[in-house]
C-alpha positions in Angstrom: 63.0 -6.5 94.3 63.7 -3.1 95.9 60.8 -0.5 94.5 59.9 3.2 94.9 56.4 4.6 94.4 56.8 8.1 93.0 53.6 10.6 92.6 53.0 13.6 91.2 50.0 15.9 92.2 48.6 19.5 90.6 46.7 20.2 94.1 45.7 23.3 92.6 46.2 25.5 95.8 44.2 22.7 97.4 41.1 24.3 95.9 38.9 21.2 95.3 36.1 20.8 92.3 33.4 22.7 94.7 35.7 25.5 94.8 36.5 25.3 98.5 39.7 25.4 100.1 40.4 22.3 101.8 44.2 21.4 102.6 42.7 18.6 104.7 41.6 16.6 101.5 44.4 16.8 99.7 46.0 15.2 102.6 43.6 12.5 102.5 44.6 11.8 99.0 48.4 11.9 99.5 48.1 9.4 101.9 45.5 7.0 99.9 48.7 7.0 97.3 51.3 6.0 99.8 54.3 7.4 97.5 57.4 7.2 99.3 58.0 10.7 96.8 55.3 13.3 95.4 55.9 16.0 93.4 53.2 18.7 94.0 52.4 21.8 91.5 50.6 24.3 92.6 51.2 23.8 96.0 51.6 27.7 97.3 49.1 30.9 96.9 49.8 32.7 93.9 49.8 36.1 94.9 51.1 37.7 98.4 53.9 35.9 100.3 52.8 32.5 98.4 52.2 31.0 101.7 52.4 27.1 101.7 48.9 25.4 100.7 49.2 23.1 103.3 50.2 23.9 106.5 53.2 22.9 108.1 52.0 21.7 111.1 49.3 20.3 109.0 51.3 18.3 107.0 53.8 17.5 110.1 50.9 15.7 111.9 48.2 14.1 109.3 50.7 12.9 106.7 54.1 10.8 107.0 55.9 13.6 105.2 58.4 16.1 104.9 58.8 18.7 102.5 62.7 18.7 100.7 63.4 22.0 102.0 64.2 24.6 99.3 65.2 27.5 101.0 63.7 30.0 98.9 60.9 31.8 100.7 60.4 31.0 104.4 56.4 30.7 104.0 56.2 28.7 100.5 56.8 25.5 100.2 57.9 25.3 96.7 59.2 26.8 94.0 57.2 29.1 91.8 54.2 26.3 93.4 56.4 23.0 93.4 57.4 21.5 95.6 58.3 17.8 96.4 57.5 15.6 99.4 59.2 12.7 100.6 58.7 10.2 103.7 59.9 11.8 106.9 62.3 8.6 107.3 63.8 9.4 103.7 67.3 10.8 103.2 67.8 14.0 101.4 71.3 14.3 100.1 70.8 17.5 97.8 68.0 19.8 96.7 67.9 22.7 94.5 65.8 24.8 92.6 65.8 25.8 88.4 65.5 28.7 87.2 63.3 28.1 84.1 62.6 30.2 80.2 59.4 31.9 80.8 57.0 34.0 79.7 55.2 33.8 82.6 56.9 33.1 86.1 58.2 29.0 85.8 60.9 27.2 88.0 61.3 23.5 88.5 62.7 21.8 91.5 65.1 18.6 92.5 66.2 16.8 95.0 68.4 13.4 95.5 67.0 11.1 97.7 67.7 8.0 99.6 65.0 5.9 100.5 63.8 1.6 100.6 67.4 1.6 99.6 67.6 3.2 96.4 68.9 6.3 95.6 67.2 8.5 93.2 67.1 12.1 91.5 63.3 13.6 90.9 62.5 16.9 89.1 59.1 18.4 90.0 57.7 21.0 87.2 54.9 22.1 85.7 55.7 23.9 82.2 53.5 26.9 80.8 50.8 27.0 78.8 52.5 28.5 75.6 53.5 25.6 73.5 56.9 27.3 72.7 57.5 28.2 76.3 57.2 24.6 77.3 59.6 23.4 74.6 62.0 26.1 76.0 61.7 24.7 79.6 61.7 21.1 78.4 65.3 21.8 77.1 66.4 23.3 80.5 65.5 20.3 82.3 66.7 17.8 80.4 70.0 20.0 80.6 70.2 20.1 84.0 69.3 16.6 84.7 72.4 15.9 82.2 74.5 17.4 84.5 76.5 15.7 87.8 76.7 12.5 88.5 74.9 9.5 86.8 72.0 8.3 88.7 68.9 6.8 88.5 66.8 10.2 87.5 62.8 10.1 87.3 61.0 13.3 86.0 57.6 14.5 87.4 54.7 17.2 86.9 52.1 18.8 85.3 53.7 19.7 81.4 50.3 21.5 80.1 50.5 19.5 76.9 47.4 18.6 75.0 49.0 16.5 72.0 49.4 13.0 72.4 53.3 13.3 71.4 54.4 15.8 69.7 55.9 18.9 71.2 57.7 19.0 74.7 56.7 15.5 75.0 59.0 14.7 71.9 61.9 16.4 73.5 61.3 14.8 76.3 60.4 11.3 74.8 64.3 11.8 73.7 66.0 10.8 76.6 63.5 9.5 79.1 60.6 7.1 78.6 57.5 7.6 79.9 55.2 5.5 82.8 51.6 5.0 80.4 50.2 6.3 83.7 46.4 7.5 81.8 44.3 10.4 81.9 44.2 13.2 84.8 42.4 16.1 83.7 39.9 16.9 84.3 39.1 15.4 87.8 35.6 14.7 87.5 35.6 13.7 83.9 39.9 12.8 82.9 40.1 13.7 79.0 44.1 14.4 78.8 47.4 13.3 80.0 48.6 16.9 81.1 50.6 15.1 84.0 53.1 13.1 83.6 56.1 10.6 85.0 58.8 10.3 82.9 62.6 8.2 83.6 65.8 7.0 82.7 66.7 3.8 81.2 68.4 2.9 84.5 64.7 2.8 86.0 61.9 0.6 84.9 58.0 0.8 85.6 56.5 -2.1 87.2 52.8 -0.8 88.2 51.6 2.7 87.8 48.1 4.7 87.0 45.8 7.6 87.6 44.4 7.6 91.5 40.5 8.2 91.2 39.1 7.4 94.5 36.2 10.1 95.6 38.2 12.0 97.8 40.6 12.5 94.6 37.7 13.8 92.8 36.9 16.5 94.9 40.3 17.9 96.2 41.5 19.4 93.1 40.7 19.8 89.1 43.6 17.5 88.3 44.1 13.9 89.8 47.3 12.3 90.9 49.5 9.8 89.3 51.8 7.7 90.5 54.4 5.0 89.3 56.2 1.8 91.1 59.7 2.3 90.1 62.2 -0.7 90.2 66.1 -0.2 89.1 67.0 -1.7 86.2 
């Protein structure tokens, strides 16, 4: 059975739990995962020219990936802070960014990718804090990933949603299902599900779960999830 591991990672400007910067750690953490595709929120500064939290030539020779290359801003490596990673031996067939309802600045990216065999379409987000606001963006994504052709579609981030299932997890619980991956926030002590991996009925879950090793712990506030993905 041909399977992809999917992530997704708030690395929270790879500012870790002791409040120092440490791209190195977050590295460490990717590759304890060994996702074949991670989304990443967070993943520029905030403020200035949003300059990449990792390094390029960081992430070129300590990890085995590539970032899907957006084209947005020649320093960042995401979109409004996502971004999406995928192994350097994958093939990326199309990427593009979304431009997202906000109160506050929000975009989402995607990318289709061929990799292990299977090709797959992955949205990266992470949705505001305002309740309404996330609903809002919920619908544009679930728009978009309407659109074009039909493929297997998985979709990944951070949401920012407290309830259990109401809200923009109802919109979402819709059309996609959602990998019973556990709780992520906060780092040192998970009490919610803010991030999530949701997919299509053409993809089913065989393993997934929160990754909690130490390193995990310390490189940011949130830890990552991830999901084995097998086609239907």
């Amino acid at each position: 059975m041909k399977t992809l591991r999917v992530a997704s990672y708030n690395i929270r400007k790879a500012i870790g739990t002791d409040r120092r910067r440490s791209p190195e750690r977050v590295l460490e953490v990717l590759n304890e995962i060994d996702a074949d595709l991670v989304a990443l929120q967070e993943a520029d500064r905030r403020f200035g020219v949003r300059t990449a939290a990792i390094p390029p030539r960081l992430l070129e020779s300590h990890s085995a990936y590539k970032p899907v290359p957006l084209n947005v801003q020649t320093d960042s490596m995401g979109w409004h802070g996502n971004a999406i990673l995928v192994r350097k031996e994958a093939e990326v067939n199309f990427f593009d960014v979304l431009h997202l309802p906000c109160l506050e600045p929000r975009g989402a990216t995607v990318a289709e990718v061929s990799l292990n065999g299977i090709a797959l379409r992955a949205f990266g987000m992470h949705l505001d804090l305002s309740g309404l606001w996330r609903r809002r963006q919920a619908a544009a994504v679930i728009h978009s990933a309407a659109q074009g052709a039909a493929m297997p579609t998985v979709l990944m981030g951070d949401l920012n949603e407290w309830s259990a299932d109401r809200g923009c997890l109802a919109d979402f619980a819709r059309h996609y299902s959602f990998a019973p991956c556990g709780r992520s926030f906060h780092a040192r002590r998970p009490v919610a599900r803010l991030d999530r991996i949701m997919h299509c009925a053409r993809l089913h879950v065989v393993e997934c779960g929160v990754h909690e090793s130490a390193a995990a712990r310390r490189a940011s506030d949130h830890l990552p999830i991830w999901a084995e993905l097998a086609l239907t």
